[in-house]
C-alpha positions in Angstrom: 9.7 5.7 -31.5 7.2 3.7 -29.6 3.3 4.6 -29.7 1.2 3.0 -26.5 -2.1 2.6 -25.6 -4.8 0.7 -24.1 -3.4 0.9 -20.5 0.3 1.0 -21.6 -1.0 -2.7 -22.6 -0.5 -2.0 -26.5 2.6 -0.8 -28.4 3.2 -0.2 -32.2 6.3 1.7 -33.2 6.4 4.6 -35.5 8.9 6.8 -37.1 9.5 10.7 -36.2 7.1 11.8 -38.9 4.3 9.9 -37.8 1.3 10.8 -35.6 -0.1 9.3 -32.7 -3.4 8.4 -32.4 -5.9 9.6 -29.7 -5.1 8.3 -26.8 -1.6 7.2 -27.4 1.6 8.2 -25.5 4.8 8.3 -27.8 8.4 7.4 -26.2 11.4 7.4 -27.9 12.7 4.2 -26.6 10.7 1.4 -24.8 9.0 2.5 -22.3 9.5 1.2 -18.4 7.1 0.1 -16.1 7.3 3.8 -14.0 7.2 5.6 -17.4 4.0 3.4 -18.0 2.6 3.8 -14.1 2.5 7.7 -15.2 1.1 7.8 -18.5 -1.5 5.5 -17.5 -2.7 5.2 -14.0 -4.1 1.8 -14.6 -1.3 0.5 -15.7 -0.2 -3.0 -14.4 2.7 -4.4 -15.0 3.6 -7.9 -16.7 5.3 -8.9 -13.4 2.4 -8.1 -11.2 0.4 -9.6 -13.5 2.2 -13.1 -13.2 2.0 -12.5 -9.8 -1.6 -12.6 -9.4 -1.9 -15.0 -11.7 0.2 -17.4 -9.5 -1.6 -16.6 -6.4 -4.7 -17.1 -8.1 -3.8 -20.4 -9.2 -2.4 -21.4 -6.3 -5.8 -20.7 -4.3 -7.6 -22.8 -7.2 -5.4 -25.6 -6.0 -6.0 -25.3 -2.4 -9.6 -24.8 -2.7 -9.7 -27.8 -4.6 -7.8 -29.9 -2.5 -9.6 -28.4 0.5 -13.1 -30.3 -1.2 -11.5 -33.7 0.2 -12.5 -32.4 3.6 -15.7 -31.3 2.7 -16.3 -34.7 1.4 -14.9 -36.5 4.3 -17.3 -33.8 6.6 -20.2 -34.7 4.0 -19.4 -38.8 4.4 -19.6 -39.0 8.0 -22.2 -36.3 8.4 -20.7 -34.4 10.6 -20.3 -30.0 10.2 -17.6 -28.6 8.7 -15.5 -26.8 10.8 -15.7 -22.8 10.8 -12.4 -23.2 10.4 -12.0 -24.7 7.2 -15.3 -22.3 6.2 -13.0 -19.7 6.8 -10.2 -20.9 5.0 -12.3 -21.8 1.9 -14.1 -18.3 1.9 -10.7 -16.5 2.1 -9.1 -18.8 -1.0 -12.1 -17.9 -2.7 -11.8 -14.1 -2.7 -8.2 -14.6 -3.7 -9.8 -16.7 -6.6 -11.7 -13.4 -7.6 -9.8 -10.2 -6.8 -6.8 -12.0 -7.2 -5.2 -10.3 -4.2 -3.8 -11.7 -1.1 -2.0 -14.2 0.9 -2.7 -18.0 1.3 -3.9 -18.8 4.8 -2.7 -21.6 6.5 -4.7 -24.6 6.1 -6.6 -25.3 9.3 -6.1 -28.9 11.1 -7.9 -31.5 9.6 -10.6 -32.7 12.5 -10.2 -36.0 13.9 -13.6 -37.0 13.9 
């Protein structure tokens, strides 16, 4: 038997004769993400997880790469575009909710 808790997050198994403690939901086998969704409504799943994890990483990147811009902007003293504004303050609240898409990186200016 499996004992969960902590958001479906931890797991210790037991036997038959054990007890589970507060806040623990016993399965007989291991439990599945849908069996997890409905014992725990916060539940998140490993793969959902990754997923924001990736997407979060991947806006890290672009926002980093995107600072060459604001250098070359910075350089030659002229405004960064609203454009790339934009595009930096979108990665950035995929950085912190972890939830989104990647927009398109806007056309570099040619001046």
């Amino acid at each position: 038997m499996y004992a969960y808790s902590n958001n479906g997050e931890s797991m210790r198994t037991i036997d038959s004769t054990s007890t589970a403690a507060t806040g623990e939901v016993v399965f007989d086998s291991p439990a599945t993400d849908a069996q997890l969704l409905a014992a725990f409504p916060n539940y998140v799943s490993l793969a959902t997880r990754a997923a924001a994890e990736s997407l979060v990483s991947q806006a890290r990147t672009a926002l980093s790469n995107s600072d060459v811009q604001v250098i070359r902007c910075y350089e030659s003293g002229g405004t960064l575009p609203t454009a790339w504004v934009t595009y930096r303050s979108a990665l950035r609240v995929i950085v912190s909710s972890g939830a989104g898409t990647i927009p398109t990186v806007p056309a570099w200016p040619t001046s």
